[in-house]
PyMOL CGO cylinders between C-alpha atoms (Angstrom):
from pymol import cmd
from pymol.cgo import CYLINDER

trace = [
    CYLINDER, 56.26, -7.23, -32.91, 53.38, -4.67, -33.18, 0.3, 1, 1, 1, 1, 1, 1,
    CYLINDER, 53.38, -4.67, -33.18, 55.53, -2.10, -32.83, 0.3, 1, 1, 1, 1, 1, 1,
    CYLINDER, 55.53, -2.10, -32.83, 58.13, -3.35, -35.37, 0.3, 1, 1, 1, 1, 1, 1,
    CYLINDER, 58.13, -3.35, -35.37, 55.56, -3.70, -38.16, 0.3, 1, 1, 1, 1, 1, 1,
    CYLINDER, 55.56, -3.70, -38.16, 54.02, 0.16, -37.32, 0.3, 1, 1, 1, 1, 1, 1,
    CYLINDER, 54.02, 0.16, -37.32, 57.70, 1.70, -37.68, 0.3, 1, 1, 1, 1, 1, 1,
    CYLINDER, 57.70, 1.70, -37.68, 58.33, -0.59, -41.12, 0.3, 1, 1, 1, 1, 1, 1,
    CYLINDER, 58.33, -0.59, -41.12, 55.16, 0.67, -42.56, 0.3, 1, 1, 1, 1, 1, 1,
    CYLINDER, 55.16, 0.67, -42.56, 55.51, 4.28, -41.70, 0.3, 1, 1, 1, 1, 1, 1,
    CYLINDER, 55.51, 4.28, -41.70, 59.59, 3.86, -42.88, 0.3, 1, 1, 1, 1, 1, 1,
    CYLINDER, 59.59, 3.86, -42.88, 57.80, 2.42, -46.13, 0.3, 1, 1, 1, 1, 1, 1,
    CYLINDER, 57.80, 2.42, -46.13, 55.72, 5.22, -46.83, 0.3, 1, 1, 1, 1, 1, 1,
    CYLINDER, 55.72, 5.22, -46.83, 58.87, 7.73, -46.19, 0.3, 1, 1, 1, 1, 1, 1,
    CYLINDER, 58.87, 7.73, -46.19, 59.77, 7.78, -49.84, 0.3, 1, 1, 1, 1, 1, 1,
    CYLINDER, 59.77, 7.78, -49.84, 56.61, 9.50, -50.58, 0.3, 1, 1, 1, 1, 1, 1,
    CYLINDER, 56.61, 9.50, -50.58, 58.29, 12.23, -48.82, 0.3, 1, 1, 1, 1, 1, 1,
    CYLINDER, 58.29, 12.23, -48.82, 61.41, 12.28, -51.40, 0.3, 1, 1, 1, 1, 1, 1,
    CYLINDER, 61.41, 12.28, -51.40, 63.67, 15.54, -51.55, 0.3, 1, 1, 1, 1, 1, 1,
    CYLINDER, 63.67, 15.54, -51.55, 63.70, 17.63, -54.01, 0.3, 1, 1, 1, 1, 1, 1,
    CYLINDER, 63.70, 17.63, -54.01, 66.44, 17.38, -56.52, 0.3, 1, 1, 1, 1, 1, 1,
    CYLINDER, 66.44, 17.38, -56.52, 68.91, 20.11, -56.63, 0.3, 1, 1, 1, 1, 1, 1,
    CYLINDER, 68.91, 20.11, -56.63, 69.95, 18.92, -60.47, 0.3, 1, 1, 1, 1, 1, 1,
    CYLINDER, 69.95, 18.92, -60.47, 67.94, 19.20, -63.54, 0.3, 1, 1, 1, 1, 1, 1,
    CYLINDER, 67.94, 19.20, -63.54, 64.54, 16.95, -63.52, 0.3, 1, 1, 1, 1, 1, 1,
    CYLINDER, 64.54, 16.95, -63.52, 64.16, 14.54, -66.34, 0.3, 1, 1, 1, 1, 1, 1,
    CYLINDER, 64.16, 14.54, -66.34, 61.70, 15.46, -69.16, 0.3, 1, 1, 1, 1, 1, 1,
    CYLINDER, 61.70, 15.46, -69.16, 59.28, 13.15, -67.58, 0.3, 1, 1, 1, 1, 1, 1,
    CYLINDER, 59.28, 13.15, -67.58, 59.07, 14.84, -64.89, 0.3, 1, 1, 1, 1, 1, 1,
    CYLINDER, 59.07, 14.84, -64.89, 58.46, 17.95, -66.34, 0.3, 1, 1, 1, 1, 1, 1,
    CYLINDER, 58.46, 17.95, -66.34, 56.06, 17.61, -68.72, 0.3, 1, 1, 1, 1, 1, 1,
    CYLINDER, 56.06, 17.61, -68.72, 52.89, 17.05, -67.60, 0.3, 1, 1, 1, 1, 1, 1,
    CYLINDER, 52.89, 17.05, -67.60, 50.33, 15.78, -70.16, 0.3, 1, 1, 1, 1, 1, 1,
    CYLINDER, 50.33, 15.78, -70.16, 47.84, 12.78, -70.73, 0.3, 1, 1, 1, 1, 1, 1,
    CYLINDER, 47.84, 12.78, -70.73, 50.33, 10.68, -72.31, 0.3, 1, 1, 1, 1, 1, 1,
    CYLINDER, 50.33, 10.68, -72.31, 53.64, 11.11, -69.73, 0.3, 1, 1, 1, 1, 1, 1,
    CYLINDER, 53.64, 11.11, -69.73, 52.15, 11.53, -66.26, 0.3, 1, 1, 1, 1, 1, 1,
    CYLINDER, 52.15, 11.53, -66.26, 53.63, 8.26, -63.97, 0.3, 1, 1, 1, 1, 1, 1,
    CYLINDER, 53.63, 8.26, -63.97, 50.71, 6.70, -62.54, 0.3, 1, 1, 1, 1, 1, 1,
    CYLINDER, 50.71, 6.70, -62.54, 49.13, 4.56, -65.80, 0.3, 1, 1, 1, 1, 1, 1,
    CYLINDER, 49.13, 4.56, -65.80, 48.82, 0.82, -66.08, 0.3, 1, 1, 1, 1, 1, 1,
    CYLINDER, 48.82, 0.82, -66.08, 47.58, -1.52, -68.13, 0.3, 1, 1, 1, 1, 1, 1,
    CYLINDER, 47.58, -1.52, -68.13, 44.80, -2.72, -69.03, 0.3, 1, 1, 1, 1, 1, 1,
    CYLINDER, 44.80, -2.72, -69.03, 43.31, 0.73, -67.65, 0.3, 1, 1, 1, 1, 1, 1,
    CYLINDER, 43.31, 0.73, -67.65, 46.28, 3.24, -68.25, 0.3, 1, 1, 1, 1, 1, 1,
    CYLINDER, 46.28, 3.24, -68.25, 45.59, 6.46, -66.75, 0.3, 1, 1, 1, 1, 1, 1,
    CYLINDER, 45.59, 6.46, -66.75, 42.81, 6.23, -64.23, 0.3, 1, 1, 1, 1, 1, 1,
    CYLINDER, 42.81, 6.23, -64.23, 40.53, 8.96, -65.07, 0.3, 1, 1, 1, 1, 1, 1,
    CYLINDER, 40.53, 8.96, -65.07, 37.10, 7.71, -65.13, 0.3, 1, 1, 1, 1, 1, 1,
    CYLINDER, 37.10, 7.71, -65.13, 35.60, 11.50, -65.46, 0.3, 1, 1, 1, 1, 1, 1,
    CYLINDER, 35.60, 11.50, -65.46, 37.30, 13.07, -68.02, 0.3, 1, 1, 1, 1, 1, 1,
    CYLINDER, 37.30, 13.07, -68.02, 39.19, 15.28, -65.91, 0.3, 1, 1, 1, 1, 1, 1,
    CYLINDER, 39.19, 15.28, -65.91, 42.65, 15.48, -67.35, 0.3, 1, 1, 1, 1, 1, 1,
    CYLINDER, 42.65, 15.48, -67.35, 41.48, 15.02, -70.97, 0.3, 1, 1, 1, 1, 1, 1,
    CYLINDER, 41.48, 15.02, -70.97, 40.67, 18.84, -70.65, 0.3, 1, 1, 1, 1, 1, 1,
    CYLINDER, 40.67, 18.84, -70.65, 43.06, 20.24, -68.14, 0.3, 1, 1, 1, 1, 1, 1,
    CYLINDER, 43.06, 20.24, -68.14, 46.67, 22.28, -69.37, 0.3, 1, 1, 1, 1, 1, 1,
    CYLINDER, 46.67, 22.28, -69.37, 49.40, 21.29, -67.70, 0.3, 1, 1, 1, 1, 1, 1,
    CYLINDER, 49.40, 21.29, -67.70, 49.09, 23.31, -64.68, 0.3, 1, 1, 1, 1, 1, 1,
    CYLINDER, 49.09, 23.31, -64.68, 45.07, 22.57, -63.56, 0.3, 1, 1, 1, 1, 1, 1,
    CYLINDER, 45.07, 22.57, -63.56, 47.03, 18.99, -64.25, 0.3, 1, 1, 1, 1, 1, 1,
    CYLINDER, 47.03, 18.99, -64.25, 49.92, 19.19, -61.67, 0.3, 1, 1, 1, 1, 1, 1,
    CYLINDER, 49.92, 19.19, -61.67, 47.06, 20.25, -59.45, 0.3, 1, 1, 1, 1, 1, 1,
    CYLINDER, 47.06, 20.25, -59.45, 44.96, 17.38, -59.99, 0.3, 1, 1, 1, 1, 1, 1,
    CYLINDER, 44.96, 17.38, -59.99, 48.18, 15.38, -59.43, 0.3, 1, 1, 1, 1, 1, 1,
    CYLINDER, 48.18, 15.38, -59.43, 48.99, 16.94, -56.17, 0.3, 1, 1, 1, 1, 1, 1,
    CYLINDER, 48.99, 16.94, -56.17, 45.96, 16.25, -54.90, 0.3, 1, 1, 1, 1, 1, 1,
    CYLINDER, 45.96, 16.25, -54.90, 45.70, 12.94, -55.83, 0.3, 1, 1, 1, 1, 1, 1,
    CYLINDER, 45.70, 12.94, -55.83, 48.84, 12.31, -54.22, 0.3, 1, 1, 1, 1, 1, 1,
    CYLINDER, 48.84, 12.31, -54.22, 48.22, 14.09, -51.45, 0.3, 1, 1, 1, 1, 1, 1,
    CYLINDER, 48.22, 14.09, -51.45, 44.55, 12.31, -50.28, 0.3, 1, 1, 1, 1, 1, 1,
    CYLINDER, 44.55, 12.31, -50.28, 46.66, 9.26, -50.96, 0.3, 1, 1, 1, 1, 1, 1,
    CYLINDER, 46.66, 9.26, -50.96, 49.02, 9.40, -48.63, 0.3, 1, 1, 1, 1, 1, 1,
    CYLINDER, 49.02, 9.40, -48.63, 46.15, 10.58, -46.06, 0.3, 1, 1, 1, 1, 1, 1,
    CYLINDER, 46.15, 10.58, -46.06, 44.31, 7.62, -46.50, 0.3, 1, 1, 1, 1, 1, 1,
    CYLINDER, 44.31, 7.62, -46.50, 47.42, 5.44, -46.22, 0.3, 1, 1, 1, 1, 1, 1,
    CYLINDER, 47.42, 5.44, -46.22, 48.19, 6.61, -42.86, 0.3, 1, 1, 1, 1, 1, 1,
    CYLINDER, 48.19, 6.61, -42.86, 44.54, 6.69, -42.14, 0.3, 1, 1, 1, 1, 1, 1,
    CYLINDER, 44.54, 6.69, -42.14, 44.72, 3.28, -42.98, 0.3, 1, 1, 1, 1, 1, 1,
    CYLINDER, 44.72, 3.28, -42.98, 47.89, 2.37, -40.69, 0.3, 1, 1, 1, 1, 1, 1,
    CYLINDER, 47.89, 2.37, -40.69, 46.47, 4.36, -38.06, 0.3, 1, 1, 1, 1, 1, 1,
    CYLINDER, 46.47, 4.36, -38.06, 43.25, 2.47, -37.77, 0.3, 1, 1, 1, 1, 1, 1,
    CYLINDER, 43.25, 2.47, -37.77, 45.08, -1.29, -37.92, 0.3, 1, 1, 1, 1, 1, 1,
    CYLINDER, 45.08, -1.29, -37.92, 47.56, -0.42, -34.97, 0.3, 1, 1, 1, 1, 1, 1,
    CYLINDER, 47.56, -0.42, -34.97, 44.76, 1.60, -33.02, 0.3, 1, 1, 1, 1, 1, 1,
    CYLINDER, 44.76, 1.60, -33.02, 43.08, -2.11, -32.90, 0.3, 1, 1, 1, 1, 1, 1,
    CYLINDER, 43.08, -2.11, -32.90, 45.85, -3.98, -32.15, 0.3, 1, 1, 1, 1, 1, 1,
    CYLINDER, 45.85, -3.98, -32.15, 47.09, -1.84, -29.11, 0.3, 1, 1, 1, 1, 1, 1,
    CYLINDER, 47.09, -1.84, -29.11, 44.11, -1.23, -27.54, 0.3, 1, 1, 1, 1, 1, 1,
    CYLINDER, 44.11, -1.23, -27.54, 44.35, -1.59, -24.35, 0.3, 1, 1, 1, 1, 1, 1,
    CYLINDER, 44.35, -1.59, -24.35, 48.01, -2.00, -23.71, 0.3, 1, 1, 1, 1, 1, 1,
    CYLINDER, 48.01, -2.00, -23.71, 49.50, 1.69, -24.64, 0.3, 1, 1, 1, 1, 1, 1,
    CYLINDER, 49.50, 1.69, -24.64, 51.87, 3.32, -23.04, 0.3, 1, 1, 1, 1, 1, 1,
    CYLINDER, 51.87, 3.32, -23.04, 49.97, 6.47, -23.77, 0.3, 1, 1, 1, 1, 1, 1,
    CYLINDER, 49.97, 6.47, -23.77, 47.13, 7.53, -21.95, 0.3, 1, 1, 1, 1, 1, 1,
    CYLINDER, 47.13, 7.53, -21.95, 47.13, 5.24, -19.02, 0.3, 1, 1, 1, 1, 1, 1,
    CYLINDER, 47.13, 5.24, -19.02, 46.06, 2.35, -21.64, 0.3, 1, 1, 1, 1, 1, 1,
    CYLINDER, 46.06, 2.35, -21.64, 42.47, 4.33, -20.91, 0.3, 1, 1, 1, 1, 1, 1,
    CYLINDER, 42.47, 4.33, -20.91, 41.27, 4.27, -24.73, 0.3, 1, 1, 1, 1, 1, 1,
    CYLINDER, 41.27, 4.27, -24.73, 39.44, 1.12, -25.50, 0.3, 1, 1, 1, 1, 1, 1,
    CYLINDER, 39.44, 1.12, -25.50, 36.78, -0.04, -28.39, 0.3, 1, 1, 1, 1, 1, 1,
    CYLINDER, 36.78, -0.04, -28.39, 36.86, -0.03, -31.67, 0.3, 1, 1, 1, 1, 1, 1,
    CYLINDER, 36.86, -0.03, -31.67, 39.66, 2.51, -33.17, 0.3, 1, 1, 1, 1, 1, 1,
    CYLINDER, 39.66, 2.51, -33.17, 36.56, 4.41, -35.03, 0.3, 1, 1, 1, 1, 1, 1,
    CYLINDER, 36.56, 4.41, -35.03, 36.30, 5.88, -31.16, 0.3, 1, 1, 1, 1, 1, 1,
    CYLINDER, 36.30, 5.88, -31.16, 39.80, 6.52, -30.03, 0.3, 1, 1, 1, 1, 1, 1,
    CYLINDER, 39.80, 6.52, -30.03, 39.94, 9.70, -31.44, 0.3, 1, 1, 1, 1, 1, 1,
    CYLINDER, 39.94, 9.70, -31.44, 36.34, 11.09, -28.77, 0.3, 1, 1, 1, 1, 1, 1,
    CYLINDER, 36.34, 11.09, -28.77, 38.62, 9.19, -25.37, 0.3, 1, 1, 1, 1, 1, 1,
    CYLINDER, 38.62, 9.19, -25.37, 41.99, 11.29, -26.26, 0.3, 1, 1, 1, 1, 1, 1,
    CYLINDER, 41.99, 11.29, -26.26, 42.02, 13.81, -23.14, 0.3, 1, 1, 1, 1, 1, 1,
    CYLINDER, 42.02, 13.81, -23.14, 41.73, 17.32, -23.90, 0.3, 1, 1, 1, 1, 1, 1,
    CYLINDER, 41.73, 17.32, -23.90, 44.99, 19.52, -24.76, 0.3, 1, 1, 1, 1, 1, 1,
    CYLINDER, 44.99, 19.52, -24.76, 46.04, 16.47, -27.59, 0.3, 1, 1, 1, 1, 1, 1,
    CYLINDER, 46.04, 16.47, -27.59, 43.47, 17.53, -30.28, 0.3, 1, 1, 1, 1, 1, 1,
    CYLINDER, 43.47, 17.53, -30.28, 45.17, 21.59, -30.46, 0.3, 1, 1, 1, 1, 1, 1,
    CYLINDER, 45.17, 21.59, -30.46, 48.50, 19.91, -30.23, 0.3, 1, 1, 1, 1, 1, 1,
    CYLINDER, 48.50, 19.91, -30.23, 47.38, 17.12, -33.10, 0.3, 1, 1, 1, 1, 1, 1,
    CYLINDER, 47.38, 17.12, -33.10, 45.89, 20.31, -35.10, 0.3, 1, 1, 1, 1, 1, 1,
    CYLINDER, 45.89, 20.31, -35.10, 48.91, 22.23, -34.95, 0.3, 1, 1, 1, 1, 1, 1,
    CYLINDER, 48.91, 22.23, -34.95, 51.39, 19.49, -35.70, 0.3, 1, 1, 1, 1, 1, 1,
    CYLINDER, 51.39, 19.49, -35.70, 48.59, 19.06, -39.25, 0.3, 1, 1, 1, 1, 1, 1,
    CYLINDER, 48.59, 19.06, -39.25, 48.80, 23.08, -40.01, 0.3, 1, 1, 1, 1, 1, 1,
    CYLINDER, 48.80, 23.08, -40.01, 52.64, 23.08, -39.39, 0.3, 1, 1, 1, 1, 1, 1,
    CYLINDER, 52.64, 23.08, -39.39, 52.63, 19.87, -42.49, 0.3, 1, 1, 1, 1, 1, 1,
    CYLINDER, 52.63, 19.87, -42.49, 50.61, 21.51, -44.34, 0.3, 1, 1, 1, 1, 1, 1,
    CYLINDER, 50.61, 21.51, -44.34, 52.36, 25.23, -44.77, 0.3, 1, 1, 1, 1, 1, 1,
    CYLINDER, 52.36, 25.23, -44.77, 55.38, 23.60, -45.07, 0.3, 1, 1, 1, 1, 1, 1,
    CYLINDER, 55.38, 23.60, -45.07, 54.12, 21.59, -48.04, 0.3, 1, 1, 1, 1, 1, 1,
    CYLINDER, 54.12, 21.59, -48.04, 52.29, 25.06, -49.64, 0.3, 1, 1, 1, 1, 1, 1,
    CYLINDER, 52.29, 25.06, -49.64, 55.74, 26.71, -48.86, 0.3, 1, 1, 1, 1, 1, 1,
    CYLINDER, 55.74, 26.71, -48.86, 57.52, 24.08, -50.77, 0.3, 1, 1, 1, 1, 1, 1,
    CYLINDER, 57.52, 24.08, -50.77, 54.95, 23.46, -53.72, 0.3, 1, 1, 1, 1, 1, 1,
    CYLINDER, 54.95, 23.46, -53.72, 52.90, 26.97, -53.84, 0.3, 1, 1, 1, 1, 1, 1,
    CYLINDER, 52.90, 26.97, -53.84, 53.13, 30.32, -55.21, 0.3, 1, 1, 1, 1, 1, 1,
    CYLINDER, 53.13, 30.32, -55.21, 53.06, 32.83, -53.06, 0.3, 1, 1, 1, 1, 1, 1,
    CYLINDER, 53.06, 32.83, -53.06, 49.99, 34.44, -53.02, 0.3, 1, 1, 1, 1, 1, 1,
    CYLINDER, 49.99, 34.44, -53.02, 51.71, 37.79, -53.19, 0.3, 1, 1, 1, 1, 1, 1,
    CYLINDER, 51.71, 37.79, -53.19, 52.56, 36.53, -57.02, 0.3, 1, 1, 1, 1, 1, 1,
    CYLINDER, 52.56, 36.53, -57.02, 50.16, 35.42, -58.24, 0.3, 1, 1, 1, 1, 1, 1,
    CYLINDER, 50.16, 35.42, -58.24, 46.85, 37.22, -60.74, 0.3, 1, 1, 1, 1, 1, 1,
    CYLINDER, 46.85, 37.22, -60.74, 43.82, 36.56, -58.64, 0.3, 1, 1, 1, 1, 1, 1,
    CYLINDER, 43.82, 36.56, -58.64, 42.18, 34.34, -61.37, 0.3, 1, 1, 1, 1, 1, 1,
    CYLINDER, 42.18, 34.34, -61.37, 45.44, 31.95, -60.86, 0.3, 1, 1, 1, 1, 1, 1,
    CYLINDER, 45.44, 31.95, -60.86, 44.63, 31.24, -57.54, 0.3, 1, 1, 1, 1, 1, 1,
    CYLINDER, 44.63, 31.24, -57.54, 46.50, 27.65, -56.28, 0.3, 1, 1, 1, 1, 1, 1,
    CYLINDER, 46.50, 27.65, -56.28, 49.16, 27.93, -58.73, 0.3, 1, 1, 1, 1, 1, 1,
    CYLINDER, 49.16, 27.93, -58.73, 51.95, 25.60, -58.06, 0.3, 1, 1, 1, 1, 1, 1,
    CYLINDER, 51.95, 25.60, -58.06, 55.66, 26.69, -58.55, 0.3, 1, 1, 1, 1, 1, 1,
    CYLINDER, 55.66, 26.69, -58.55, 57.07, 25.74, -62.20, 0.3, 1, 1, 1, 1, 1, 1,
    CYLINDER, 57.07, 25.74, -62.20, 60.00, 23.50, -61.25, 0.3, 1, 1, 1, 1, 1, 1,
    CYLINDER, 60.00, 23.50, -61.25, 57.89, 21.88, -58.10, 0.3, 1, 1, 1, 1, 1, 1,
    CYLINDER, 57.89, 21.88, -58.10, 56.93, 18.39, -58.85, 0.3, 1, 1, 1, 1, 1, 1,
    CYLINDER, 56.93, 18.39, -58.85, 53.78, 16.91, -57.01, 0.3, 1, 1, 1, 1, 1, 1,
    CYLINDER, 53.78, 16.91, -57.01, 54.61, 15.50, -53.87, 0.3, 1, 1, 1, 1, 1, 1,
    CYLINDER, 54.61, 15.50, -53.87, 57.68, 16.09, -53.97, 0.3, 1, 1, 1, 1, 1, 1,
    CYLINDER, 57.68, 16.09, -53.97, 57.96, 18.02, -50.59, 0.3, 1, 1, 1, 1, 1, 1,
    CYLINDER, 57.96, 18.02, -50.59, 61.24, 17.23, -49.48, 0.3, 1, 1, 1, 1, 1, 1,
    CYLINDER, 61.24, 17.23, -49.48, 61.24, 14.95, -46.52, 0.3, 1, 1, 1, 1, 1, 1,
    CYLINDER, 61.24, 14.95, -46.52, 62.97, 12.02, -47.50, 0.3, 1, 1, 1, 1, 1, 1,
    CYLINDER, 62.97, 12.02, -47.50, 65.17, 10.88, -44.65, 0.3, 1, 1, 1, 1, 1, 1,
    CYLINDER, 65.17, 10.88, -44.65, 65.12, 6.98, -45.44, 0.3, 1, 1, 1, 1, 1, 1,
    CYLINDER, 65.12, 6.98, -45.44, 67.18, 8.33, -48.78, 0.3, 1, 1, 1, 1, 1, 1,
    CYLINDER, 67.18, 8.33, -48.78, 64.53, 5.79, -50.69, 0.3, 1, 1, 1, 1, 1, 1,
    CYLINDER, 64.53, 5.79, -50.69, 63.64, 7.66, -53.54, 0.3, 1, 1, 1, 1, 1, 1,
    CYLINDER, 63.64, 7.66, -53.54, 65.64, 6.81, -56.42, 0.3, 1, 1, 1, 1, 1, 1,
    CYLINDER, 65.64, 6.81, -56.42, 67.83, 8.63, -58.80, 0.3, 1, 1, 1, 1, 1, 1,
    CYLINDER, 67.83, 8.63, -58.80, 67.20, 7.29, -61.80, 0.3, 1, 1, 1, 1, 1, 1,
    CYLINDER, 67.20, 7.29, -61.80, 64.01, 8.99, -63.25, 0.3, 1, 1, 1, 1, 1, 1,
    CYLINDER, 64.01, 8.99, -63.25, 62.42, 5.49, -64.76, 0.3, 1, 1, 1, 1, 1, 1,
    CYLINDER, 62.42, 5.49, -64.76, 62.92, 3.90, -61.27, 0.3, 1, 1, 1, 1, 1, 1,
    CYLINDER, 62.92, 3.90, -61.27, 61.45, 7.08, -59.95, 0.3, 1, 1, 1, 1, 1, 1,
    CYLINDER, 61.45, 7.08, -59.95, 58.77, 6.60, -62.41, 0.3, 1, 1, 1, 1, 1, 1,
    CYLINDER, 58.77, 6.60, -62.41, 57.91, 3.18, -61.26, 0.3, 1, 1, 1, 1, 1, 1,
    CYLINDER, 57.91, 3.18, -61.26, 57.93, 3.84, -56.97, 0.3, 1, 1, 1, 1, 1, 1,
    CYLINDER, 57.93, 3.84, -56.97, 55.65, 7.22, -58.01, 0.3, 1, 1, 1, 1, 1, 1,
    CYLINDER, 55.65, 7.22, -58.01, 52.93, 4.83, -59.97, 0.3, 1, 1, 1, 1, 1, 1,
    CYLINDER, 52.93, 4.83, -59.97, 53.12, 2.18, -56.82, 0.3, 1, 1, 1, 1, 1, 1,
    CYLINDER, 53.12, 2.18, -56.82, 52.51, 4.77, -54.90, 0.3, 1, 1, 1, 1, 1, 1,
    CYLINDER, 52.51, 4.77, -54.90, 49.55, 6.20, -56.52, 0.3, 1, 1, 1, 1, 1, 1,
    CYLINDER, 49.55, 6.20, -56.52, 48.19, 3.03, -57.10, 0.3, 1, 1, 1, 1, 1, 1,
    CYLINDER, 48.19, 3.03, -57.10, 48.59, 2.43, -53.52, 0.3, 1, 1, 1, 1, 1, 1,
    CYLINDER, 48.59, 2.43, -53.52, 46.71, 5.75, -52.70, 0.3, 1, 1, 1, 1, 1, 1,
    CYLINDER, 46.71, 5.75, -52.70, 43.61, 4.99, -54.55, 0.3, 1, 1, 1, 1, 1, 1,
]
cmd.load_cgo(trace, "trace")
């Protein structure tokens, strides 16, 4: 049952992963301002409790975006990670069933080998997603350092392959504010 629930969640949070569209985006999904970034609901609208986007352009805004999404779908997983790590403990398959105690410590009684192999499975996500979203550094001024490429969207990396995230942009709209909201 356990094990059912883990793959439904992690199936669930596959449509943060969508694929890139190969057609022309919607308007809101290009522009990128205050007033048209998905993520705002009432009675709060756009959570922004510093002032940040108020004075960003559009691009320091796509950043903040990306970011956002990004530590959001982190802590997600973290989240996941943590409620199955205390429910199996004890009874994996992995390890000899050796790791015990609270999940907080599972990470200190995985045998050594796992945390390079764990670190390179993380670097090989994450230059994928600066291939996908990023400017080559070779392009860019140095005072534009992290630019983002002009028709990427945030978090939109390309790794959908539940085939969840919908075509219609208001729909998209919608999953992309549940998602955020999820996130934070």
């Amino acid at each position: 049952m356990m094990k059912c629930t883990a793959i439904l969640a992690l199936a669930g949070s596959a449509a943060a992963f969508a694929p890139a569209q190969t057609g022309a985006r919607s308007t809101s999904l290009n522009a990128f301002s205050v007033d048209t970034i998905p993520g705002a609901l009432a009675p709060v609208g756009l959570f922004d409790p510093l002032g940040f986007a108020e004075k960003a352009d559009e691009a320091t805004l796509k950043r903040y975006r990306e970011a956002e999404v990004t530590h959001g779908r982190v802590s997600m997983l973290a989240v996941i990670g943590f409620l199955v790590g205390e429910k199996v403990e004890g009874s994996s398959f992995l390890f000899d069933a050796s790791i015990s105690g609270p999940a907080i410590s599972h990470p200190g009684q995985v045998p050594g080998g796992w945390d390079a192999l764990i670190i390179a499975g993380i670097g090989f996500a994450e230059l994928q997603r600066a291939k996908t979203g990023w400017v080559d550094p070779a392009d860019v001024k140095f005072d534009q350092a992290g630019a983002l490429n002009s028709d990427y969207y945030p978090g939109d990396i390309g790794f959908d392959p539940l085939g969840l995230k919908p075509e219609d942009s208001e729909e998209l709209d919608i999953m992309i504010t549940k998602e955020l909201q999820n996130g934070r």
